[in-house]
C-alpha positions as CSV (number, residue, x, y, z in Angstrom):
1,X,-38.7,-12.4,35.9
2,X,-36.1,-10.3,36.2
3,X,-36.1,-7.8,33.2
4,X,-32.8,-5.4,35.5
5,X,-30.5,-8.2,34.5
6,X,-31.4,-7.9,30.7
7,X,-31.0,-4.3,30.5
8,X,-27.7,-3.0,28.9
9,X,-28.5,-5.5,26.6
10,X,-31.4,-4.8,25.6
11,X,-30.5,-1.1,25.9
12,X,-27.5,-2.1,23.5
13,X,-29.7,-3.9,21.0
14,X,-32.2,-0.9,20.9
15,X,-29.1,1.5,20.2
16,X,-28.0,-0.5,17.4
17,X,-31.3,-0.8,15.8
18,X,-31.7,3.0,16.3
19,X,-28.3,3.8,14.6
20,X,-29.5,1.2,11.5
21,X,-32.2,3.5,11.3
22,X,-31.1,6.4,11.5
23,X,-28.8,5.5,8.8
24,X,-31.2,4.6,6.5
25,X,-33.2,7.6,7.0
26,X,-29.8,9.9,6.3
27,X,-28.9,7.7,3.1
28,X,-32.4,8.1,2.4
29,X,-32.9,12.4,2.9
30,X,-29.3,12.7,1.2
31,X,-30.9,10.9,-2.0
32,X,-33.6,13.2,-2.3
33,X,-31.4,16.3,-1.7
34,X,-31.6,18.6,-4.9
35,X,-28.0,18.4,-7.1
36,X,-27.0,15.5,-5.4
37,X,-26.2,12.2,-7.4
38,X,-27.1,9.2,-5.7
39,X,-24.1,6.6,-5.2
């Protein structure tokens, strides 16, 4: 098994996934901000 060949993807996927969450987790911190409505 040759895991070398999968690796950008995989690197790709992971990058993705960690820009999802930190998405989600900024969304999420601006919400509970003080004086800030929610959209």
């Amino acid at each position: 098994m040759d895991l070398t060949a999968d690796e950008p993807r995989i690197l790709r996927e992971g990058a993705v996934a960690a820009a999802d969450i930190a998405e989600v987790l900024g969304v999420t911190i601006e919400s509970l901000l003080p004086g800030r409505v929610p959209e």
